[in-house]
C-alpha angles and dihedrals in degrees: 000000000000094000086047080051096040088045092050091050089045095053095041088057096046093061094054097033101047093029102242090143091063088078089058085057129078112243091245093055083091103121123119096245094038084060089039087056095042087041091048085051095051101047088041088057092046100051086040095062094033093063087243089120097048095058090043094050086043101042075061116185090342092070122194133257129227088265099053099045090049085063093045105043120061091218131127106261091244093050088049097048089043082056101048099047087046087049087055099048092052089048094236084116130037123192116211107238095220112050094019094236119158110223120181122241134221087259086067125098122210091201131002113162112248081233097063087055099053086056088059106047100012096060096067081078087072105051088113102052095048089049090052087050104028086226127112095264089182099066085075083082085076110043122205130100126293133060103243126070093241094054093058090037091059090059089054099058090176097057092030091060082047107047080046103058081045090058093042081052082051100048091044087054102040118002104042107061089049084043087049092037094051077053096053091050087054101046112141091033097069134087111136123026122204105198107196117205078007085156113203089350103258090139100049096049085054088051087059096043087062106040105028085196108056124089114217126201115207102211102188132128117291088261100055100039090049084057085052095055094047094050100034116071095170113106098212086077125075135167142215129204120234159098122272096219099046121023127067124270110251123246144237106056126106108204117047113205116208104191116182085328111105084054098066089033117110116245110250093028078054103056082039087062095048100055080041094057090047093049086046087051140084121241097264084040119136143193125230105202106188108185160126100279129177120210123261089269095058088223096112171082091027087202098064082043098058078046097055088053088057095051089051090046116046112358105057147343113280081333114199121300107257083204100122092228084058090053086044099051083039092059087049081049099058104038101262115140105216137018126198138173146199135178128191120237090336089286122158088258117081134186118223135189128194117176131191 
């Protein structure tokens, strides 16, 4: 068991310190926050599997010191102290000035499974064949049956209940406030949300804590939304079983939120839910999109782009394009009579509304 441990550190250094990992990455992905992401993610997933995290999560506010955690961790001294200082440049750890403790950081897992990661960073390896096939050629990373990632995903619980809480850190960070802010700019509009691919329903019972007088409807596969009921207690929130490309979109709200959902949608099953949304809605109704979006030049943010190679990668086959003139000429498409946009602080993320 220690040498398995030992083995694990000394591979996973290996990759940052040697630079192995550079040949998962495309040569563009060379800003400094695109290597701070994909860094962040490398040292999480090996103090994660070096039991690192563990000892910090559980040392809470107190922290450790050296000392401690050489006691606690069955790691050679250098690898630990590699770690560590790695852990503090990505700010998943902070060290207190004075007494020298090391405390984790929110920042920090305590586990995230190596192979999520490879999907992540691995699948970019594949861009040419998904663009030959017009198939995500990088799901083959995870085997299993189905072409979309949710699907395999489905057939691994276990990965499926983690990549899940990742993608609810990832909502409460990003998504939520845009998905909160859409609603503000509708008030008055609103009374029942349906919130399609809404996962385990983080975002909806946000959605409740902010506004007391909206329902919200969770609409996710049967796993997922059997993992929501279990979790959510408020019953504001509710939640459908089904499956976005084939079964109907269920009826009686009046706004639709999309939350990183049209961009790992495949093109034409895309447009088809769409039409799908404005024939479920009631004239007035209106469509959050929450999502990664490029500008109408395609030249940036080169954070939705390296999301956007994801998507193609990995999530779904020729999933839908995240360029804004794409999501305007999608809302014609599908009957709704305006389309508007923001973007904070011309970040990757954008808010859209299309209403009917």
């Amino acid at each position: 068991m220690l040498t398995k441990v030992r083995d694990t550190a000394a591979g996973w250094l290996n990759n940052i310190v040697v630079g192995q990992i550079a040949t998962w990455m495309p040569e563009y992905l060379t800003t400094p926050i695109e290597m701070l992401v994909r860094h962040r993610r490398l040292i999480n997933a090996a103090c994660a599997e070096t039991g690192l995290s563990e000892v910090l999560l559980t040392a809470g506010r107190s922290g450790l010191s050296l000392e401690q955690m050489q006691d606690s961790v069955t790691l050679p001294q250098t690898s630990l102290r590699l770690l560590l200082l790695l852990g503090c440049s990505a700010k998943l750890l902070s060290r207190d000035p004075k007494s020298l403790r090391y405390h984790a950081t929110k920042r920090l897992r305590g586990r995230v499974p190596s192979q999520l990661y490879r999907l992540y960073d691995a699948s970019p390896a594949f861009l040419a064949e998904s663009a030959k096939t017009g198939k995500n050629a990088g799901l083959q990373l995870l085997p299993g049956s189905g072409a979309t990632l949710y699907e395999r995903l489905a057939q691994y619980p276990e990965l499926e209940r983690i990549y899940s809480a990742e993608l609810a850190h990832t909502n409460e960070g990003y998504r939520i406030p845009l998905v909160l802010e859409g609603i503000r700019r509708l008030q008055g509009q609103v009374s029942h949300v349906l919130d399609i691919g809404g996962n385990t329903g983080v975002t909806a019972n946000a959605i409740v804590n902010h506004y007391p007088d909206l329902r919200v409807t969770v609409f996710d596969l049967p796993s997922v939304c059997a993992k929501g009921r279990a979790q959510l207690t408020n019953k504001s929130v509710g939640f459908v079983d089904g499956n976005l490309g084939a079964d109907p979109v269920p009826t009686g709200a009046d706004c639709v939120v999309l939350s990183a959902v049209l961009e790992i949608t495949p093109t034409e099953q895309a447009h088809a839910l769409m039409r799908r949304i404005n024939d479920a809605l009631p004239r007035g109704g209106s469509v959050i999109i929450v999502q990664s979006a490029t500008n109408e030049l395609e030249t940036g943010p080169l954070l939705a782009a390296s999301a956007a190679l994801y998507f193609f990668n990995v999530c779904s086959p020729s999933p839908m394009s995240i360029c804004v003139n794409d999501m305007r000429l999608l809302a014609a498409d599908s009957g709704f009579a305006s389309f508007e946009i923001h973007r904070p602080d011309d970040g990757p993320m954008a808010l859209m509304i299309m209403r009917k």
